[in-house]
C-alpha positions in Angstrom: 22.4 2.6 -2.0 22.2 0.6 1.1 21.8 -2.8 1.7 18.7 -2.7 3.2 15.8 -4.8 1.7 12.9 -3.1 0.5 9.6 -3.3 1.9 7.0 -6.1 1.4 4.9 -4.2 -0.8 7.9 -2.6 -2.9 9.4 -5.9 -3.5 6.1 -7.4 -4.9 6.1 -4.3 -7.1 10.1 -4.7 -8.5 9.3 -8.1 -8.9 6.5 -7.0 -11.5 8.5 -4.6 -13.0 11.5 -7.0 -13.3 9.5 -9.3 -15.5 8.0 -6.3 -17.4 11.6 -5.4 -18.5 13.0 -8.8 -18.9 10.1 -9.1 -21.8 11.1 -5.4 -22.6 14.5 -6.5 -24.0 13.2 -8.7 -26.3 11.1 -6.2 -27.9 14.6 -4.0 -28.0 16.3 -6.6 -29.8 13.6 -7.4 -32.1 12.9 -3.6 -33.1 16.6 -3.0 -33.0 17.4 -5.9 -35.8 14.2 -4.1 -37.8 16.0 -0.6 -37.5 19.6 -2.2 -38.7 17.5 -4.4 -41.5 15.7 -1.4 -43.0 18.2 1.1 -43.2 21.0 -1.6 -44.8 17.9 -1.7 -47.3 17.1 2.2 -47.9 20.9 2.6 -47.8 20.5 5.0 -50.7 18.2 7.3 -49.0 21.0 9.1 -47.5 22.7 12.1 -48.3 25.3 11.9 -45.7 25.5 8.0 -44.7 28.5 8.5 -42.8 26.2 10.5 -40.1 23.0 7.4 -40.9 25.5 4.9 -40.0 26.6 6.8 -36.8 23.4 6.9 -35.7 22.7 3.4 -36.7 25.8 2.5 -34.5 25.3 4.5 -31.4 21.4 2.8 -31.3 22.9 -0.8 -31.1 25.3 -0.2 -28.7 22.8 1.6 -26.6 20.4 -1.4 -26.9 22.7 -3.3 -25.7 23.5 -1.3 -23.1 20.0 -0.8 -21.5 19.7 -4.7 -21.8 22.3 -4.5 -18.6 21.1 -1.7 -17.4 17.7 -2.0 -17.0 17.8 -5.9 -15.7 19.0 -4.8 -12.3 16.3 -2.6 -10.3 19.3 -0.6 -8.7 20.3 0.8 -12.0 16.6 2.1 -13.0 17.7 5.6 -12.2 15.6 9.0 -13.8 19.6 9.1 -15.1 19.3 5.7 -17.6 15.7 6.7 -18.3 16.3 10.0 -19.2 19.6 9.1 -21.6 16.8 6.7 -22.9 14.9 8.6 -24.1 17.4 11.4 -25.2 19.0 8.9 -27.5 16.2 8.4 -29.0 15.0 11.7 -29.3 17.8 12.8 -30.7 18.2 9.9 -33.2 15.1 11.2 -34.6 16.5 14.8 -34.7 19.5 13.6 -37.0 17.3 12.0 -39.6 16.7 15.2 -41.8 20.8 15.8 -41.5 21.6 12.2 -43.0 18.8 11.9 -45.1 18.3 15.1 -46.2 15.1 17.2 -46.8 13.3 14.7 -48.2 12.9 12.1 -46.3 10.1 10.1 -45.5 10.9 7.7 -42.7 13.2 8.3 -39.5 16.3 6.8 -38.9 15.2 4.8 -36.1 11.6 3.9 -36.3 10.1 1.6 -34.3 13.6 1.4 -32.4 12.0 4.7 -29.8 9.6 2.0 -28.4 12.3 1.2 -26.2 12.7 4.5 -24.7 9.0 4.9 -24.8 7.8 0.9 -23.0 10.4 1.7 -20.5 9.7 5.2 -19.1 5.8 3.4 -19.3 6.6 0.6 -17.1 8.9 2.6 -14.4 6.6 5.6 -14.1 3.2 4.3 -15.3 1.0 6.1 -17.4 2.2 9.3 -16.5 5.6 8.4 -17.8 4.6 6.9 -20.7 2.5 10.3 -21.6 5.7 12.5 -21.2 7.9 9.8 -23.3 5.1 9.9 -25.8 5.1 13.8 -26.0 8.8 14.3 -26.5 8.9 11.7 -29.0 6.2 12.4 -31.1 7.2 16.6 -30.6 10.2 15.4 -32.1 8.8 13.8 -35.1 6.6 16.5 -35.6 9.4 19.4 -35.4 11.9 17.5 -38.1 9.1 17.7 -40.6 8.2 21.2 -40.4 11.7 22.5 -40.3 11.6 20.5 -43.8 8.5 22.4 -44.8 7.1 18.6 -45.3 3.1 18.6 -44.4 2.0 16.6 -41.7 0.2 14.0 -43.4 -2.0 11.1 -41.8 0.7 8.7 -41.5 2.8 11.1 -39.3 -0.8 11.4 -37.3 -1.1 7.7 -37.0 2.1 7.3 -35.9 1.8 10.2 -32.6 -1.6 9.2 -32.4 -0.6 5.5 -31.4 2.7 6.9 -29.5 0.0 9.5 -27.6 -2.4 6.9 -26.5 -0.1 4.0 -26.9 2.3 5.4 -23.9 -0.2 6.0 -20.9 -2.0 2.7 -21.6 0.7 0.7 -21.3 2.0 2.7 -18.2 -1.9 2.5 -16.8 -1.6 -1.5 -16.8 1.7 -1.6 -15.8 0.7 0.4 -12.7 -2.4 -1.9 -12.8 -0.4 -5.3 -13.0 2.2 -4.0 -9.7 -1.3 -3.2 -7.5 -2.5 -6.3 -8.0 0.6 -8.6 -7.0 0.8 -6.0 -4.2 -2.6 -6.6 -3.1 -2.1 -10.7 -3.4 1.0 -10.8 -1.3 -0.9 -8.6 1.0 -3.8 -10.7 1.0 -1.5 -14.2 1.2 0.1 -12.5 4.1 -2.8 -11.7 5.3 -4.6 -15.7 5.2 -1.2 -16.6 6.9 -1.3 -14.8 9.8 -5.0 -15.7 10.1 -4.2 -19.3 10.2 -1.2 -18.2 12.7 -3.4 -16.7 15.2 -6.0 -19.5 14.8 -3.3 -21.9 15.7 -2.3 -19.7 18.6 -5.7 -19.1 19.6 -6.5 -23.0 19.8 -3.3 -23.2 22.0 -3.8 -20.1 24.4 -7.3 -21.8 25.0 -6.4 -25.3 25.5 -3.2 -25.0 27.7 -3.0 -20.9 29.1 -6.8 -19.9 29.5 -7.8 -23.2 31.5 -5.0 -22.3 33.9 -5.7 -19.2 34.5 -9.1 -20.0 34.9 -8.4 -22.8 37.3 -6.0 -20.6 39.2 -8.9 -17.6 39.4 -11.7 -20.1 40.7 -9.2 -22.0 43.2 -8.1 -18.9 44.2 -10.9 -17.2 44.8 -12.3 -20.5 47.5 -8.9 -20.4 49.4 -9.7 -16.9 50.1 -7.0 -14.5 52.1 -3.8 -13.3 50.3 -4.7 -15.9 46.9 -7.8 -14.1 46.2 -6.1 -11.1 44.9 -3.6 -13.5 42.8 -7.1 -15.4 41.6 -8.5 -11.7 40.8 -5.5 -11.6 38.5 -6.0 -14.3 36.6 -9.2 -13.2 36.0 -8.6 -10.1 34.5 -5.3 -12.0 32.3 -7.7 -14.4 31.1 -10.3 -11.5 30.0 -6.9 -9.8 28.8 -6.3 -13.0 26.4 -10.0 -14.2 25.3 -10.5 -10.3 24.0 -7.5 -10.6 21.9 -8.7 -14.1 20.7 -11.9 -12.6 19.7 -10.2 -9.8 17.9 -8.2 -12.2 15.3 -11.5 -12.3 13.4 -12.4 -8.4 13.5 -10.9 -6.4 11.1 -9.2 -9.2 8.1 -8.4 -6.7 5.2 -5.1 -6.7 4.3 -2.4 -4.5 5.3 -2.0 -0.9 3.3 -5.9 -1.0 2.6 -8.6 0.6 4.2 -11.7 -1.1 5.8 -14.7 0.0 7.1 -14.4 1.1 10.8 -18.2 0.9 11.2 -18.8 -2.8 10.4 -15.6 -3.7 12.3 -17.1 -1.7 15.6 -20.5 -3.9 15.1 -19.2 -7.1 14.6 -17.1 -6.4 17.9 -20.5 -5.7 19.7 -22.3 -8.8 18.4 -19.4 -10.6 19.9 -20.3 -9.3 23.8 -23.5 -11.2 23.5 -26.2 -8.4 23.1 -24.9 -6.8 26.5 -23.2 -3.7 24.1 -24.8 -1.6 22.0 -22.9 0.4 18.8 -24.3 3.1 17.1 -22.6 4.4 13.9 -23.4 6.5 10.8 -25.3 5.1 8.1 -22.7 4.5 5.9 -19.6 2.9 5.7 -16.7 4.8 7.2 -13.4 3.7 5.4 -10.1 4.1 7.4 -6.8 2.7 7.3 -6.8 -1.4 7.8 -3.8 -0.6 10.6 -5.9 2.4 12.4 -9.2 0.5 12.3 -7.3 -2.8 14.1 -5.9 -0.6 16.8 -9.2 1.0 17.2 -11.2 -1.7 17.8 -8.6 -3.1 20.2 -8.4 -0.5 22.0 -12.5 -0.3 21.9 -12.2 -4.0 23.1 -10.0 -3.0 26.1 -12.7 -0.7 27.4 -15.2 -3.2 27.1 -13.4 -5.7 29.0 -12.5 -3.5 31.8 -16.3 -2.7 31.8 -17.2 -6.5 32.6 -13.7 -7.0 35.0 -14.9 -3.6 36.8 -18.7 -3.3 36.4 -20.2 -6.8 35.8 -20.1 -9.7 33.3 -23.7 -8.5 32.1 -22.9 -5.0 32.9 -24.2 -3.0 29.3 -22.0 -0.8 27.8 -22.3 1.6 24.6 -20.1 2.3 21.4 -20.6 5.5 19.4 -18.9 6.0 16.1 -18.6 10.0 14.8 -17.0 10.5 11.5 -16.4 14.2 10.6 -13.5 14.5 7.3 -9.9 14.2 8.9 -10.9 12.6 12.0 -12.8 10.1 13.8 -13.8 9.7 17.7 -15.3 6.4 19.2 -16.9 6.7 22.5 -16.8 4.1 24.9 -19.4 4.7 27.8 -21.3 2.5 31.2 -23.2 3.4 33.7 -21.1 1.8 36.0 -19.9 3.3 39.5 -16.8 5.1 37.7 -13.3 5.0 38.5 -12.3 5.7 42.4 -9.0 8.3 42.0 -6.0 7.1 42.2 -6.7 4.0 41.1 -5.2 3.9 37.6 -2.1 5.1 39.3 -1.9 2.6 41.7 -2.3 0.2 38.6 0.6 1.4 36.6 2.7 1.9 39.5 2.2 -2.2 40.5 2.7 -3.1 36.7 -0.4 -3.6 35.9 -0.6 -1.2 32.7 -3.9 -2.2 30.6 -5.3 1.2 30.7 -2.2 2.7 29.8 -0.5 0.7 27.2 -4.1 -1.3 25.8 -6.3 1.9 25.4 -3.9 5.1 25.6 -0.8 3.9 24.4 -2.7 2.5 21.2 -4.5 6.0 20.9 -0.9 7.8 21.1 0.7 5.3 18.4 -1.9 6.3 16.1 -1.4 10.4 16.9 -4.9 10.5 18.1 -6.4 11.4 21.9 -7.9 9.0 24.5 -9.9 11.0 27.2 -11.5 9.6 29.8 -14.3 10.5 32.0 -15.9 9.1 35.0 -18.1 9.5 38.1 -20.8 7.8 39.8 -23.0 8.0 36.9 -20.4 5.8 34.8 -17.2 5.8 32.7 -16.8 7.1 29.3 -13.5 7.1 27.1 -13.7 9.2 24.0 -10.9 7.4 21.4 -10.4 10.3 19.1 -7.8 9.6 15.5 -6.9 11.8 12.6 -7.5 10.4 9.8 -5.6 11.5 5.9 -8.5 12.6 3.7 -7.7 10.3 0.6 -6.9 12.1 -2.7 
């Protein structure tokens, strides 16, 4: 184990399962005094008690041995689960050996929910299902080495153990995705009032400067203009990502709809862009639909540094299965050559590190064309089909 803390999402998830288990252990004490209470009581139903009260022993010292174990997250190992459930498995196969052939109840009885609540909670329904089978197998396998029928109390009892298992696992599972998806969504509201605060102080101290220094730049003329040019494009730079904080909102390890995102980000160039995507909603990863749209924003700003503040522009959304491709396209005068070059090799890398540095980040393609008849990037991702 390291020391490493686990991620966000996981530690919402232990947290849940923490408190699952703490309220766990006192359904193994309470079920544990029951199995000690009943067989003090049928005492005589044994045929070899000396065997009864080993079994008896071994499932109280176990109890209190999970109650350690399982309170620390680090010790919830397939190991302790699976001695669990082996315990009480094979607690179950002892029964016919103490209490002979004719026995009617097991030696541990409701004492197996442990085993069973556990393996629910730590592998969700699935592991409750498999807990469930090898229990009630169990059962069912003592009784017909004993030629006993199975009567309907033995099928009440796998019948609650078979559908009793997954449905506990299922809102287990159900309980961790939702304090996943509020610490997400907390997170999420927290940042949002984060970048609102920013945004307020990027536009009250940093964008009037750079303003001020593009428009007293550009009358002084000479040498300044190209520092006022500058300051232009920085203060395009900044009010694009102000505009984005409010694009895509959905909390982190969802998906959102890249569509809406796109056309939200047109309505905010005032009309001058037009987006064109499918009919319906086209659901990509919340991370992959952020840098999308950035990146889609970064074109667009370099069509009104480059082409014109009323210059229009035009998005296009494709969606085939494993892969999307946003096109970015004006009708500008294009790109001279050389030009991005010059760019990066004077510092200035928005092309590179705002469109296809984004693009490469996300293992997708950003392929730009461009004459006189315009400029076109094609912003092409992979997306993972989901199950």
């Amino acid at each position: 184990m390291t020391g490493a803390a686990p991620p966000v999402d996981e530690r919402a998830a232990v947290a849940v399962e923490d408190r699952l288990h703490r309220a766990l252990a006192l359904v193994r004490v309470v079920v544990t005094v029951n199995m000690v209470a009943l067989n003090l009581w049928r005492r005589d139903n044994y045929d070899n008690p000396a065997l009864g009260a080993a079994v008896v022993t071994v499932a109280v010292v176990w109890t209190g041995v999970a109650l350690w174990a399982y309170s620390s997250a680090r010790r919830r190992t397939p190991l302790l689960l699976g001695a669990d459930l082996a315990i009480a498995v094979g607690a179950i196969l002892l029964t016919p050996l103490a209490k002979g052939p004719d026995f009617n109840a097991t030696i541990p009885g409701f004492w197996v929910m442990g085993a069973l609540l556990a393996w629910a909670v730590h592998w969700h329904w699935k592991g409750g299902l498999a807990a469930a089978v090898a229990l009630s197998a169990a059962d069912i396998v003592i009784r017909v080495s004993v030629d006993q029928p199975i009567d309907q109390a033995n099928y009440g009892n796998v019948f609650l153990l078979m559908i009793g298992g997954p449905i506990v696992g299922y809102m287990c599972a159900s309980l961790q995705r939702m304090a996943v998806e509020r610490d997400a969504a907390q997170r999420a509201a927290a940042a949002a009032e984060e970048r609102t605060r920013l945004a307020r102080a990027v536009h009250d101290g940093v964008l009037q400067v750079l303003s001020l220094v593009q428009r007293r730049a550009g009358e002084a003329g000479g040498d300044l203009a190209e520092l006022g040019q500058l300051a232009g494009e920085q203060e395009r730079s900044l009010r694009s990502l102000i505009r984005q904080q409010d694009t895509v909102t959905a909390p982190t390890g969802s998906t959102v709809d890249l569509a809406g995102a796109l056309e939200r980000l047109g309505s905010a160039h005032a009309g001058r862009v037009d987006v064109a995507t499918p009919g319906t909603p086209v659901p990509v990863p919340t991370h992959v639909a952020q840098e999308l749209v950035a990146a889609v924003s970064a074109c667009l700003d370099n069509v009104r540094a480059h082409v014109g503040d009323t210059a229009p522009a035009w998005v296009l959304l494709d969606a085939v299965p494993g892969e999307v491709t946003v096109s970015v396209r004006d009708d500008g005068p294009g790109i001279p050559d050389g030009r991005l070059e010059a760019a990066a090799a004077s510092g200035r890398l928005g092309v590179g590190e705002s469109i296809r540095g984004r693009l490469a980040d996300l293992g997708g393609t950003a392929r730009l064309d461009t004459g006189t008849w315009g400029t076109e990037w094609e912003l092409t991702v992979p997306i993972e089909e989901q199950p």
